[in-house]
N, C-alpha and C positions, 0 to 999 in steps of 0.2 A: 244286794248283789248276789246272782244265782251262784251255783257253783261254776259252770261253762263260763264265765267273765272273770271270775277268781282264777280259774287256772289258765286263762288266758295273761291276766295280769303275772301271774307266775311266773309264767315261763317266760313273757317279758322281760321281767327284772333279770333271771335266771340268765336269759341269753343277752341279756346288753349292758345291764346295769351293774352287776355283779362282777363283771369281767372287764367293766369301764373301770372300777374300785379297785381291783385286783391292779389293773396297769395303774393307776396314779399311787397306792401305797408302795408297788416297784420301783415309779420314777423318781418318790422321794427319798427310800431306801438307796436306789442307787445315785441321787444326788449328795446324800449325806454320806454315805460310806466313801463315793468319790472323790469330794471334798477332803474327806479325812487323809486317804493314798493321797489324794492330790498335795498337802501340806505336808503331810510326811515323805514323799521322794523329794520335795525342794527345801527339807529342815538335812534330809539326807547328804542330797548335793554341795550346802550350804557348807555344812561341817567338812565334808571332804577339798571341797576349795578352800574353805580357810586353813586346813590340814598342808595343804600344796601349798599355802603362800600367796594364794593369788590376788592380784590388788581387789581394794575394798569394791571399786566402784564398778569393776568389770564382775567382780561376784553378782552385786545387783543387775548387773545386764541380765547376765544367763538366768539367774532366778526370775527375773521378770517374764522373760523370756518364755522359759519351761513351763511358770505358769499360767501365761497366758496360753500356750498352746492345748497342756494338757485341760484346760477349762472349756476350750472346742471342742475337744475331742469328747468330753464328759457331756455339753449341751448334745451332740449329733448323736451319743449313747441314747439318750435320757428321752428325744425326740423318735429315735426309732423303737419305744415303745410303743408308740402312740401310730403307731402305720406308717411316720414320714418317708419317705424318698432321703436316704442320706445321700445319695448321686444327687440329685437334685438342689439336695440344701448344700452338697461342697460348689455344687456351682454357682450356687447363689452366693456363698461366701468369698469366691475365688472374685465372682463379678465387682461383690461391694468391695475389696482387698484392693481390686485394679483400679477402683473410682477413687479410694482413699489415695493410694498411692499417688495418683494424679494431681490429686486437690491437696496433699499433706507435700509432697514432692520433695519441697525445701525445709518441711521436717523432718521428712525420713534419712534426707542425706546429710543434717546435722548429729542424726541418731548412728549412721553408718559411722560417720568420722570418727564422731565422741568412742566406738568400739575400738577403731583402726589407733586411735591415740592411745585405747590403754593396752590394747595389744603390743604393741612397735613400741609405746614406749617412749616419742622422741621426750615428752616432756615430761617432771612428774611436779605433782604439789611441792611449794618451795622455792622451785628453779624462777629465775629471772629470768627471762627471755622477751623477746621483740618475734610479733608473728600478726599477722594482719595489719599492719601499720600502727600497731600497740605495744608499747615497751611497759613491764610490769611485774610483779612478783606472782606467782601461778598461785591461786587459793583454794579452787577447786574444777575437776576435770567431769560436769555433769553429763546427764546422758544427750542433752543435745545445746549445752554450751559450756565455757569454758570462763572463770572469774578469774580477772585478775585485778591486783592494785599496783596503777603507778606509780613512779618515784615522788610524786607532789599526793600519794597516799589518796589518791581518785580508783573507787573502785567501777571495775571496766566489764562489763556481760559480753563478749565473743563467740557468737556460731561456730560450732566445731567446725562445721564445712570450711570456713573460710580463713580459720588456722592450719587446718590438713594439707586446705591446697595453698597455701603462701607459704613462699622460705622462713623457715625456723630457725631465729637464731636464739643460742640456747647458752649464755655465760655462767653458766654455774655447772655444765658439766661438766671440764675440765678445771685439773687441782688452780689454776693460777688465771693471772689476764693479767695483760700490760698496761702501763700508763703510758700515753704520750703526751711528752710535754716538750717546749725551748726552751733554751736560752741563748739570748742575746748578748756577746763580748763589745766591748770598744775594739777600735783596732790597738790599743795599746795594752790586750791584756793576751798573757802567754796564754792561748787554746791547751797547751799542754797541760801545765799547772791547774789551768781551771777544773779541766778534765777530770785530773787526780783530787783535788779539792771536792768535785761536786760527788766522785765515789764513794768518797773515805763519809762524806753528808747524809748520802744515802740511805748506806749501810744500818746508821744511826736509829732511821726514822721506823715506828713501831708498824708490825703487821710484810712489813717489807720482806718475801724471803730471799734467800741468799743462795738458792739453785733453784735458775736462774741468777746467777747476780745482776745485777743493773747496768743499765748500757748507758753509757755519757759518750759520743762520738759526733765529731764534725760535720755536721749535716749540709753547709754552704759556705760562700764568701760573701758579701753583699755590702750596699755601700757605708752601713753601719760597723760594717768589723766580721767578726768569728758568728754564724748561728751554729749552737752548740745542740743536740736531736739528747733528751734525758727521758730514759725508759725502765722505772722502776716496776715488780713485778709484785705481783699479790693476788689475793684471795678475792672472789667478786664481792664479798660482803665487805672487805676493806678496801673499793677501789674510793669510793670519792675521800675516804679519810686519809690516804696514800695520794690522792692525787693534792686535794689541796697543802697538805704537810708537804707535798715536795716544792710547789709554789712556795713556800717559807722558806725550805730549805735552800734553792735558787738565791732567794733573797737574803738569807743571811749569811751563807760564802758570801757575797756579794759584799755586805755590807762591812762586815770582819775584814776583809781585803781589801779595801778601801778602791774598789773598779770604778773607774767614769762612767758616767752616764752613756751608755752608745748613741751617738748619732751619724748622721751620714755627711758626711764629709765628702767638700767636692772642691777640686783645683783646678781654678780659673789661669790659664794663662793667656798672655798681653798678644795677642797677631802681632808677627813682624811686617813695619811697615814696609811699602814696595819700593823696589828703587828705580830710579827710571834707566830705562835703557839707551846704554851711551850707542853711538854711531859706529864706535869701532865694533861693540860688541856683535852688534848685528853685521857688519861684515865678515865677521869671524865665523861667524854663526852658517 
């Protein structure tokens, strides 16, 4: 190799190769350095929202969140080493963004909900509630659905979307909930007495509290006798032990009192026979 081919080769390396080296040792320096900001602003964030209180699973949102973002932001750094068009590559991401969005659709709007739920709040882990046609204990509130177990202890996976937009009913947020229950009198037992009987029963039965106290009021008359309307009040984790206890308690007034059995009684009377009509009568008439 003369020397005019060497310093050909030279200047080659010089002017392409050298400067090609130069940019990939930058884009690794500033992939690893950004990497490192990149986990220390979302260890940053992290701390400061758990600082504030803020629930567990909406911390995970935003950190996912942040980090996804500032990870774009870090590739379209990393790529305008290299000559790219970062005008070019946002719009090529904005395109693929709108095709995702498209094809994901009814995942993203389980992902929006699951946000809207831990923001607002209506429900949290614990609460019992009925929402999508599912009645259930809440177990957990994920980023794009929602776990519950129902009362026969079936655990149920729920689309945030389709709890967000269905009525919430929500019994464990308020301190109490009522029982409704009847009872049915013979017509030969005083509604008064019962009344006072089924109060004083009540009061007795465990978990039951006492503001609210218990409602025992006359709800009809029917061909059975007295139906009595009994609405003791309690805590949603004591409603079915409240409810069935007051079924006992129903029954044992009952039984201590010695009440009949109600049935429906009905009074047959005899038609009066006709009488013929005399001659005079119709003259008169």
């Amino acid at each position: 190799m003369n020397e005019t081919t060497f310093d050909h080769v030279k200047n080659l390396v010089l002017a392409n190769v050298v400067p090609f080296a130069w940019t990939i040792l930058g884009a690794l320096a500033l992939w690893i350095i950004g990497g490192w900001v990149i986990n220390a602003i979302k260890n940053l964030s992290q701390r400061a929202m758990v600082a504030r209180g803020l629930d567990p699973t909406l911390i995970q949102y935003i950190e996912s969140a942040v980090g996804i973002l500032l990870r774009i932001l870090l590739v379209i750094a990393v790529l305008s080493l290299f000559g790219v068009q970062t005008a070019s590559f946002a719009a090529l991401i904005a395109a693929v963004g709108v095709a995702i969005g498209m094809a994901w659709s009814g995942l993203l709007a389980n992902f929006a909900a699951g946000v809207f739920l831990i923001l607002l709040r209506p429900i949290r882990v614990g609460d019992f509630i009925t929402a999508a046609g599912v009645t259930g204990t809440v177990r957990e509130i994920g980023m794009f659905a929602t776990v519950l177990d129902t009362p026969d202890n079936v655990r149920t996976t729920v689309g945030n979307n389709k709890i967000l937009g269905d009525n919430i009913t929500n019994f464990t947020t308020n301190d109490f909930r009522r029982v409704d229950l009847t009872a049915q009198l013979a017509h030969s037992v005083d509604p008064q007495q019962a009344i006072a009987l089924l109060k004083a029963r009540l009061a007795q039965i465990p978990n039951v509290v006492s503001n609210p106290a218990p409602d025992v009021e006359i709800l009809e008359f029917n061909a059975a006798g007295t139906k009595l309307v009994v609405r003791p009040y309690c805590h949603n984790n004591d409603y079915w032990q409240v409810y069935f206890d007051t079924n006992k308690a129903i029954a044992e007034v009952g039984t201590v009192n010695a009440w009949p059995i109600p049935a429906p009684h009905q009074v047959l009377r005899q038609p009066e026979p006709l009488r013929p009509v005399a001659d005079g009568d119709v003259k008169a008439a």
